[in-house]
C-alpha positions as CSV (number, residue, x, y, z in Angstrom):
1,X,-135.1,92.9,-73.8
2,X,-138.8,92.4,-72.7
3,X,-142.2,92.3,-74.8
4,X,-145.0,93.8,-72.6
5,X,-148.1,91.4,-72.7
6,X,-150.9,94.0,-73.6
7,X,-149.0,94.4,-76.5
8,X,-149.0,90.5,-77.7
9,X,-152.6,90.0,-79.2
10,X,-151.9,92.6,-82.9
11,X,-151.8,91.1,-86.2
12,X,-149.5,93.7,-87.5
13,X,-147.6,95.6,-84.9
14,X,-144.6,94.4,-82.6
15,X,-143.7,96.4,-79.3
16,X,-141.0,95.9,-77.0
17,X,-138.5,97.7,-74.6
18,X,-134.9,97.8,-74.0
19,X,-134.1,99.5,-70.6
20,X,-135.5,102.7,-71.3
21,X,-136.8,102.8,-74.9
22,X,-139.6,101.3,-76.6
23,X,-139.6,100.0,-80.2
24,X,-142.7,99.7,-82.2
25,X,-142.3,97.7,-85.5
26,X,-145.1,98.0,-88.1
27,X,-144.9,94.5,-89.1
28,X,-146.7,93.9,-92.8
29,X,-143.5,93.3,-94.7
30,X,-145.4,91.4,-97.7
31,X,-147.0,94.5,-98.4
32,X,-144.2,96.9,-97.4
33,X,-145.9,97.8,-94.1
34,X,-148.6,99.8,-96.5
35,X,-151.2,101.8,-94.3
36,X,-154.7,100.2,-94.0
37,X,-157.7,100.8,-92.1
38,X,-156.8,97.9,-90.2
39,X,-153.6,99.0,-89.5
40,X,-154.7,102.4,-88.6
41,X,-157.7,100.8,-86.1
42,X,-154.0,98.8,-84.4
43,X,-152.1,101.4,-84.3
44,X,-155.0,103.7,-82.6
45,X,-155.4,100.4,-79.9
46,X,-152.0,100.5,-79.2
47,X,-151.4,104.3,-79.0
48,X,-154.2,104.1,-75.9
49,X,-152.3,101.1,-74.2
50,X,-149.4,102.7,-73.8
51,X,-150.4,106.1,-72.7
52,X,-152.2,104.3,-70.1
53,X,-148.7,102.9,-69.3
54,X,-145.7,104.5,-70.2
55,X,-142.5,103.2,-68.4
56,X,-140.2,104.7,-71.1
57,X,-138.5,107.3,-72.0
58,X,-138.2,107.0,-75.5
59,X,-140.3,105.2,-78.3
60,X,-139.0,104.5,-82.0
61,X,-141.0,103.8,-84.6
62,X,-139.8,101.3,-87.3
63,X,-140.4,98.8,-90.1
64,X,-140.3,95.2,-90.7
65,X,-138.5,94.1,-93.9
66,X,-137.5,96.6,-96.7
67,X,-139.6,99.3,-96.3
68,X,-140.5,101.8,-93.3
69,X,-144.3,102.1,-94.7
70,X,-144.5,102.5,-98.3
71,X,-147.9,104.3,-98.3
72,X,-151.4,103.7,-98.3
73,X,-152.6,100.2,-99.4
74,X,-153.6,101.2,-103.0
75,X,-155.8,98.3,-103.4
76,X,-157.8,99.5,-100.5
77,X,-158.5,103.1,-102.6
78,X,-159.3,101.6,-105.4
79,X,-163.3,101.3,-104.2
80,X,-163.8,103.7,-101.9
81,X,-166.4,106.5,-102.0
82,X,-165.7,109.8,-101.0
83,X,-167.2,109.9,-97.5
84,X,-165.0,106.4,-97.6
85,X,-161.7,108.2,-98.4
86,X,-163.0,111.4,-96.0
87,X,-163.1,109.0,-92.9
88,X,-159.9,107.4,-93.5
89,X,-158.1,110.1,-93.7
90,X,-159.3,111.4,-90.7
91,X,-158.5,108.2,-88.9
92,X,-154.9,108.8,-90.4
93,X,-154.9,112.0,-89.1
94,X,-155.8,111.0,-85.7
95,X,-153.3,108.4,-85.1
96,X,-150.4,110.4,-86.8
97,X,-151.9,113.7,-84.3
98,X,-151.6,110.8,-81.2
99,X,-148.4,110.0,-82.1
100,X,-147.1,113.8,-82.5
101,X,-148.9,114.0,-78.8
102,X,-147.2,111.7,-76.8
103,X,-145.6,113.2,-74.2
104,X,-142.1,111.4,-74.9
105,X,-139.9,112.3,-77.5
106,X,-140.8,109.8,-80.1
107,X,-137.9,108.9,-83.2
108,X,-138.5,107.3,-86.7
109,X,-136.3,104.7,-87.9
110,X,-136.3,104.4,-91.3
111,X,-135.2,101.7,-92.3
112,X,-136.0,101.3,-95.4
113,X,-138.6,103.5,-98.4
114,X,-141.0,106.4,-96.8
115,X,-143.7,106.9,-99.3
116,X,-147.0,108.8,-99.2
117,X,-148.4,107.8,-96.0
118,X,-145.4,106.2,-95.0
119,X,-143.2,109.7,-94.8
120,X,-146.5,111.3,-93.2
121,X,-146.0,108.7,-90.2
122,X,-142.5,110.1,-90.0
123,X,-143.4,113.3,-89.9
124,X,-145.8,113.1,-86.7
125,X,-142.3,111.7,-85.1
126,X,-140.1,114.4,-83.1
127,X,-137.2,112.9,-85.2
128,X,-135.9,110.9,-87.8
129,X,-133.2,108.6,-88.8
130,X,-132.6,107.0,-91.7
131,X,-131.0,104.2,-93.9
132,X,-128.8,106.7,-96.0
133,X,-129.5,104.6,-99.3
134,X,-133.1,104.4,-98.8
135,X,-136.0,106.9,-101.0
136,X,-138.4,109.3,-99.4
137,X,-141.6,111.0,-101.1
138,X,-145.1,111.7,-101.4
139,X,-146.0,110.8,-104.9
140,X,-149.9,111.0,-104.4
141,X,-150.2,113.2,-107.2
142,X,-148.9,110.2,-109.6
143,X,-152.2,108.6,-108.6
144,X,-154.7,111.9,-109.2
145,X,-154.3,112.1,-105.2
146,X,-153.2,114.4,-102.7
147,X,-151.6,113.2,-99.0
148,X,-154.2,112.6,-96.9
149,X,-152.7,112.0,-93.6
150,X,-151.7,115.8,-92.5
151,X,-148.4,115.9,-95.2
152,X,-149.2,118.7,-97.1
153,X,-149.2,120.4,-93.6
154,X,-146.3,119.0,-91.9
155,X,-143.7,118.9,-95.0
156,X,-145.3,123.2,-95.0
157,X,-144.1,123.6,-91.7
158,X,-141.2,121.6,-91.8
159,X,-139.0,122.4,-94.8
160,X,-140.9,125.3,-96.1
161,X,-143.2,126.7,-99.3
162,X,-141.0,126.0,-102.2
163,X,-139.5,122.3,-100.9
164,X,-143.3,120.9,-100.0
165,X,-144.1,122.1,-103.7
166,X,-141.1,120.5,-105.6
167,X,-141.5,117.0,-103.2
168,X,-145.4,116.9,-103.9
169,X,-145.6,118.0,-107.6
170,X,-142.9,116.4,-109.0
171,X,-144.1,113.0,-107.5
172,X,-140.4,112.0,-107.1
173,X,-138.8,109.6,-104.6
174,X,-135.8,111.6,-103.1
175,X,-132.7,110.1,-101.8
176,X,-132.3,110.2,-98.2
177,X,-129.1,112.4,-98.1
178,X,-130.9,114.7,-100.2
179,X,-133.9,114.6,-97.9
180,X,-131.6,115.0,-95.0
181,X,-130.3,118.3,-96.9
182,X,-134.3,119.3,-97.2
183,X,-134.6,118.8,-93.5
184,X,-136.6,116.1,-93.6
185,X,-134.1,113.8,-91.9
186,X,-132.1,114.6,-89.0
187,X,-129.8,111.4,-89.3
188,X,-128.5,109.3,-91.5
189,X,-126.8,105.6,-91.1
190,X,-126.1,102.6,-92.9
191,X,-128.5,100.5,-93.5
192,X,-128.0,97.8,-91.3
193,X,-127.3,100.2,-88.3
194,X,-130.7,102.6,-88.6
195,X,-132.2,101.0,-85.8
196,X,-129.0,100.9,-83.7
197,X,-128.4,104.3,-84.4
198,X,-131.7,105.5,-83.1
199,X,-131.4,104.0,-79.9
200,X,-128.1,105.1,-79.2
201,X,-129.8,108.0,-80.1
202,X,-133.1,107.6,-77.9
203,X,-130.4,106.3,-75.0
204,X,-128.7,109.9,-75.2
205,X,-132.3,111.2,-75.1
206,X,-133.2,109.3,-72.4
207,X,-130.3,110.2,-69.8
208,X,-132.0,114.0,-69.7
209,X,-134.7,114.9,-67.3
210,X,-137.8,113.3,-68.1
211,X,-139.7,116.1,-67.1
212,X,-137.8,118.9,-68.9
213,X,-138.0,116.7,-72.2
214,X,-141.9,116.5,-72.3
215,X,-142.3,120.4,-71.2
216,X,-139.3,121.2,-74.2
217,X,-141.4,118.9,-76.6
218,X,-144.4,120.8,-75.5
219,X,-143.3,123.9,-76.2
220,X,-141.5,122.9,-79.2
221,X,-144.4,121.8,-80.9
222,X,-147.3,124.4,-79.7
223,X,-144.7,127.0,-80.1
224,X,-144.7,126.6,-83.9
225,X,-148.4,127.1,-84.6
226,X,-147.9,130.7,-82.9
227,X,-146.7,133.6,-83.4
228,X,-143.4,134.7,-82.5
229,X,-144.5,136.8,-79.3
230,X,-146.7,134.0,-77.9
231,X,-144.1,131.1,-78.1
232,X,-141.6,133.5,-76.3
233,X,-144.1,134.0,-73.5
234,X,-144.5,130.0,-72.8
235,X,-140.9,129.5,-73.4
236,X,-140.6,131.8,-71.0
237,X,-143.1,130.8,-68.6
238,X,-142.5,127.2,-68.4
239,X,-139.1,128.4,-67.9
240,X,-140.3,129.9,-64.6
241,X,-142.4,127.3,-63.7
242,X,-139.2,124.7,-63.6
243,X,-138.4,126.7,-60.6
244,X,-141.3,125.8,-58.5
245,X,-140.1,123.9,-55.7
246,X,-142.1,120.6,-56.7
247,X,-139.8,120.7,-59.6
248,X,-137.5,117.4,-58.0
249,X,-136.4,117.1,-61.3
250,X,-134.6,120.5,-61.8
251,X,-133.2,120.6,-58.1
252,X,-131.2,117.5,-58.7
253,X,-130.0,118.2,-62.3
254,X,-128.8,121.2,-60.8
255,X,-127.6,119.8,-57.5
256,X,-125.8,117.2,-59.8
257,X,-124.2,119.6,-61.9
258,X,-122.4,121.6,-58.6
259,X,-121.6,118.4,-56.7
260,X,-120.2,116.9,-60.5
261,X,-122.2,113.5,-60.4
262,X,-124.8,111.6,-63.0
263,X,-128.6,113.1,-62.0
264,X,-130.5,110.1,-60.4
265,X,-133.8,110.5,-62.3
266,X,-137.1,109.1,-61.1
């Protein structure tokens, strides 16, 4: 287990890396990890260290304490002015978009409640993983809000007209086996095995071709803002392109395969 030094100097994130995956612990447990612009200004910071310097394969994102992120910080709403509220949710946005951009496959552990802001974050992950007993939810509407941080469009695309409605208007806090049902989760565990689940799941991740994950998470994600025609022509072309002869990667996956051996990534 190592802690990278660039890392060391935020007031409420913790990063560090097991063999191949990094783990990146929103760390404001007093306040249930609740979203801020502070927070926000960190998690932007960090998000640019470590695309300069990636040397995993796999990054979860987690909580501290009981709660994943329980939402904005309320008491930072109260006095804000419109072109206040405007520019932090477009800082949210921006983060949450950097995350969503990474070019590794990046996995929520939810460890504990996912509310508002909280289940936006875990949205802009590729996947998510959660304490089975925990509550999901965006109940911004209990408040005379709406989600700020790209939820109304996320929760559209991922689980669809009618579920995004019922989540959102009702204001209720969902069980995670029912969000799991929704699609909202992809796994669920006990709760004092969420993070150990998602590494065994990010270690699964990590023992495929680098490469081929970041072109698949590519296409995954671009291919579901077009239409049906265009995302079969770049499945289809990067498809093709994987046989370019620079493609090291898809010669010895292949070459392992035949000669029945582990592929030695680089």
């Amino acid at each position: 287990m190592s802690t990278q030094g660039n890392f060391m100097n935020f007031s409420y994130l913790i990063y560090e890396e097991r063999d191949e995956v990094g783990i990146l612990t929103l760390n404001r447990p007093d306040a249930l990890n609740a979203l801020n612009n502070e927070v926000f200004d960190e998690l932007q910071s960090f998000l640019v260290l470590f695309k300069q310097s990636i040397n995993v394969r796999v990054l979860i994102i987690t909580g501290a304490g009981r709660a994943f992120v329980a939402g904005a910080d309320i008491k930072e709403l109260q006095n804000m002015s419109v072109q206040d509220a405007y520019d932090f949710a477009e800082k949210g946005k921006s983060v949450f978009r950097n995350i969503a951009l990474l070019p590794i496959p990046v996995i929520a552990a939810i460890n504990g409640y996912a509310l508002g802001g909280g289940l936006e974050l875990a949205l802009s992950c590729d996947i998510r993983v959660a304490n089975k007993d925990t509550k999901l939810g965006m109940s911004e509407v209990s408040l005379g809000l709406i989600p700020g941080f790209n939820g109304t469009v996320e929760a559209l695309k991922q689980v669809g007209l009618g579920h995004a409605m019922y989540l959102m208007m009702t204001a209720d806090s969902v069980k995670a086996t029912e969000a799991y049902e929704l699609g909202l989760v992809q796994k669920l565990a006990e709760a004092d095995q969420v993070l150990d689940d998602a590494i065994d799941m990010a270690k699964k991740i990590a023992k495929n071709s680098p490469n081929a994950l970041r072109i698949l998470k590519t296409v995954l994600r671009e291919g579901k803002e077009m239409t049906r025609t265009d995302a079969e022509e770049m499945e289809s072309r990067e498809f093709g392109n994987l046989f370019d002869e620079k493609q090291t990667e898809r010669i010895e996956g292949v070459n392992a395969f035949i000669e029945k051996r582990k592929p030695n990534w680089k």
